[in-house]
Residue frames as a rotation matrix with the C-alpha (Angstrom) as fourth column:
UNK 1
-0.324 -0.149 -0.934 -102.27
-0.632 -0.701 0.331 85.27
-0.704 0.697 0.133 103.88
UNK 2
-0.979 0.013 0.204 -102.62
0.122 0.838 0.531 81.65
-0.164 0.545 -0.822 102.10
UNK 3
-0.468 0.820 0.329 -106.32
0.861 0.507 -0.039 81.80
-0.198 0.265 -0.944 103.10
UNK 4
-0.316 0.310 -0.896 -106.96
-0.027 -0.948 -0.318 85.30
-0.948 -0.076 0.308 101.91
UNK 5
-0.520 -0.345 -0.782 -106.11
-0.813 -0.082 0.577 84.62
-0.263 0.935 -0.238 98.75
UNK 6
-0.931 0.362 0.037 -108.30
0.351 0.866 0.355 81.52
0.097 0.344 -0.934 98.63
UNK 7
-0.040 0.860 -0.509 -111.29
0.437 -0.443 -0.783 83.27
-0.898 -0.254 -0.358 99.64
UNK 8
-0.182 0.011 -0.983 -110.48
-0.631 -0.768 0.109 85.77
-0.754 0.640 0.147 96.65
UNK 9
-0.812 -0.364 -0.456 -109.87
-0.580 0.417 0.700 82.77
-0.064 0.833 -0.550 94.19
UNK 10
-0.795 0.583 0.166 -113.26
0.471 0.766 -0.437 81.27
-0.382 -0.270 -0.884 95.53
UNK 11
-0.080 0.815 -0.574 -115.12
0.126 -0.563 -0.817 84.68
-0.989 -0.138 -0.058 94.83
UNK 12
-0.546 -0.483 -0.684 -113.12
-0.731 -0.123 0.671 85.06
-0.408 0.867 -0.286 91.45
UNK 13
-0.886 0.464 -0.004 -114.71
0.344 0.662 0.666 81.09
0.311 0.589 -0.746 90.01
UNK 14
-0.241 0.941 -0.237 -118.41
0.769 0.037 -0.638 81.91
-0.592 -0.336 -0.733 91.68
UNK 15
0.001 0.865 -0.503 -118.60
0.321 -0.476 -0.819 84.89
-0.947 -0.161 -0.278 90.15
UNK 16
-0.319 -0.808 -0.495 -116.65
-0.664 -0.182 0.725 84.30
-0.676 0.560 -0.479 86.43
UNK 17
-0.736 -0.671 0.088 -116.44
-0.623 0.723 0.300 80.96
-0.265 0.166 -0.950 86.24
UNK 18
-0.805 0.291 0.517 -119.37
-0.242 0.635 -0.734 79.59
-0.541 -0.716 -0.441 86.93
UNK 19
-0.532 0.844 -0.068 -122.29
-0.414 -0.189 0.890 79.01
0.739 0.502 0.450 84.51
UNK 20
-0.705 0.597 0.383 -125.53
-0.533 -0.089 -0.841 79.41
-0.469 -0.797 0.381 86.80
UNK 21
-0.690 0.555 0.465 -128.56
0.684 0.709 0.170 77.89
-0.236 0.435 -0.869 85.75
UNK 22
-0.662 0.632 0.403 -131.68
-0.233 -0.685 0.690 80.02
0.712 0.363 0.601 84.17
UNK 23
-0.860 0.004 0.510 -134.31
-0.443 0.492 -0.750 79.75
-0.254 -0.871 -0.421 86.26
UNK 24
0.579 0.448 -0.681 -136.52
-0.812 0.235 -0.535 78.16
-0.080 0.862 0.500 83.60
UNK 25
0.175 -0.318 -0.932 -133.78
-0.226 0.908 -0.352 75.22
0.958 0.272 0.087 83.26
UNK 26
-0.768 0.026 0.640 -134.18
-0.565 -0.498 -0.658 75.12
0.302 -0.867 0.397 87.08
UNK 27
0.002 0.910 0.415 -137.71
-0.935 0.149 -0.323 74.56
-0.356 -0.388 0.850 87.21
UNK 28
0.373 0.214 -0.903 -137.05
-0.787 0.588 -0.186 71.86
0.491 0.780 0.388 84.74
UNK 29
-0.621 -0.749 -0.232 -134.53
-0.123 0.386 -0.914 70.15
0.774 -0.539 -0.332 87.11
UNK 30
-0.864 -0.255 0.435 -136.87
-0.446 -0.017 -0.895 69.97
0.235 -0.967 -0.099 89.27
UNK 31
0.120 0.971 0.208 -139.52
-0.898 0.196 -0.395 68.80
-0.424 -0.139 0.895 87.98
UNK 32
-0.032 -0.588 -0.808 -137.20
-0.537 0.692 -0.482 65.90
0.843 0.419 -0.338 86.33
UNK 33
-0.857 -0.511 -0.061 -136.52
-0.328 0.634 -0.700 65.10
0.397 -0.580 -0.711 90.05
UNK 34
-0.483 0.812 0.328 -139.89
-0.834 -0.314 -0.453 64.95
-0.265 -0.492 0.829 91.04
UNK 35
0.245 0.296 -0.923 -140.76
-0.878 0.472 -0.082 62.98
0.411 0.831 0.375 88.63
UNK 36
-0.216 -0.480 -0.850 -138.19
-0.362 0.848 -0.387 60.29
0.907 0.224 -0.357 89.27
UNK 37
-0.824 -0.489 0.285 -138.51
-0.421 0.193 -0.886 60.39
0.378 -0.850 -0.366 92.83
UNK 38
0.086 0.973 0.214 -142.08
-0.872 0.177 -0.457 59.56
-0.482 -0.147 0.863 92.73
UNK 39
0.413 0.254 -0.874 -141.43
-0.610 0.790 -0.059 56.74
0.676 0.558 0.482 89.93
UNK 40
-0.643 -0.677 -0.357 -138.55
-0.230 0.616 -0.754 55.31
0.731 -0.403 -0.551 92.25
UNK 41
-0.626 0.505 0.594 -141.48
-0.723 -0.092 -0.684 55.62
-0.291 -0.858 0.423 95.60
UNK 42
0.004 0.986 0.167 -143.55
-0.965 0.047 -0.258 53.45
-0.262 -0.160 0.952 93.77
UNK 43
0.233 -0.331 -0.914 -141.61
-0.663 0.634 -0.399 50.80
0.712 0.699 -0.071 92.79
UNK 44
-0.844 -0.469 0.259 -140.70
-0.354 0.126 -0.927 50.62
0.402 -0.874 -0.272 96.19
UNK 45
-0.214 0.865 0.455 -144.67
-0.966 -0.118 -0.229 50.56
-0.144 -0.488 0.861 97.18
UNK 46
0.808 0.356 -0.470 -145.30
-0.552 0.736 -0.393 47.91
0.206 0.576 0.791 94.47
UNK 47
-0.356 -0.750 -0.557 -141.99
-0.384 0.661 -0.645 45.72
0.852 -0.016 -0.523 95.70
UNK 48
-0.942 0.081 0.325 -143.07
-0.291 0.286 -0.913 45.87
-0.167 -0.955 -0.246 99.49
UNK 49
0.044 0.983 0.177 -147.02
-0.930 0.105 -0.353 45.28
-0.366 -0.149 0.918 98.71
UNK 50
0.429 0.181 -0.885 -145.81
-0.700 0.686 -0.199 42.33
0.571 0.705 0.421 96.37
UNK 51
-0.192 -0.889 -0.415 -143.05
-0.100 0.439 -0.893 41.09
0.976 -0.130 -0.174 98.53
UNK 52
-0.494 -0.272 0.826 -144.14
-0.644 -0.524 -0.557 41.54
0.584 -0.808 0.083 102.27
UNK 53
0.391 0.703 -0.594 -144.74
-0.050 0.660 0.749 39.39
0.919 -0.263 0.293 104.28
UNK 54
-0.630 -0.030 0.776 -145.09
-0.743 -0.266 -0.614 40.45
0.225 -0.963 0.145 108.30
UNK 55
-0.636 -0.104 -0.765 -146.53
0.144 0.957 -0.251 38.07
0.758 -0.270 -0.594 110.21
UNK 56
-0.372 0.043 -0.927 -148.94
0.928 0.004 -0.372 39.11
-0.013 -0.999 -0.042 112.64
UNK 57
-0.688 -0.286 -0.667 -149.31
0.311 -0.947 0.084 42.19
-0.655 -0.149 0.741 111.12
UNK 58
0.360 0.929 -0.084 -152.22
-0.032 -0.078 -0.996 44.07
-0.933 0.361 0.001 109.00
UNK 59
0.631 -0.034 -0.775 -149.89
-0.697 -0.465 -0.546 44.75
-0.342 0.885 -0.317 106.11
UNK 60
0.505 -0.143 0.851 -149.05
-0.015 0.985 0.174 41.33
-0.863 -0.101 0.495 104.65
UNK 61
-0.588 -0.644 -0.490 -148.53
-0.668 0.045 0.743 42.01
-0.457 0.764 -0.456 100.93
UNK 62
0.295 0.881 -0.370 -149.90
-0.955 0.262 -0.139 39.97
-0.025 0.394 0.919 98.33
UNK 63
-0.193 -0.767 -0.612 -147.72
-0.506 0.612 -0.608 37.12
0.841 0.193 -0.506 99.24
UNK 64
-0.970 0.052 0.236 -148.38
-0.217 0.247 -0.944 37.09
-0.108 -0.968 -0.228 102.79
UNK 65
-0.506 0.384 0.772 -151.48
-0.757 0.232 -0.611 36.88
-0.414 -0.894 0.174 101.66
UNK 66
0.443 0.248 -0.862 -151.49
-0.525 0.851 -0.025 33.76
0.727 0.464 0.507 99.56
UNK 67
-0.859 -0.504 -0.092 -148.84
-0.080 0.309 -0.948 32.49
0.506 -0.807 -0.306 102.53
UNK 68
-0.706 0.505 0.496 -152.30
-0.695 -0.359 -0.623 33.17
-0.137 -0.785 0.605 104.84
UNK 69
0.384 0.851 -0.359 -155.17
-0.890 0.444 0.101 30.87
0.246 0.281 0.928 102.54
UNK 70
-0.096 -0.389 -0.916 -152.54
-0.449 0.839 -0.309 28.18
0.889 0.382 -0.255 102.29
């Protein structure tokens, strides 16, 4: 009986309670994450291209190769 009544009190906030988004402030959210997740991908690119250094390997970085002339 407990979880009837939770079910009801779950449908009751979802369908009351809640404030939904538009789907206009949506699109916006999502193009916010986009955004970031791309700014955050390249920082990452531009850490490992600056910072890597692999031995042995084709992708050295720009470290690995000054590490390589020396």
């Amino acid at each position: 009986m407990r979880f009837i009544k939770y079910l009801q009190e779950v449908k009751n906030e979802l369908l009351f309670k809640v404030t939904w988004p538009t789907w206009s402030e949506l699109q916006d959210s999502a193009i916010v994450v986009m955004v970031a997740s791309l700014i955050i991908a390249i920082a990452v690119f531009l850490m490992d291209f600056i910072f890597g250094i692999n031995e042995g390997s084709i992708w050295q970085g720009v470290l690995g190769f000054v590490y390589s002339l020396l």
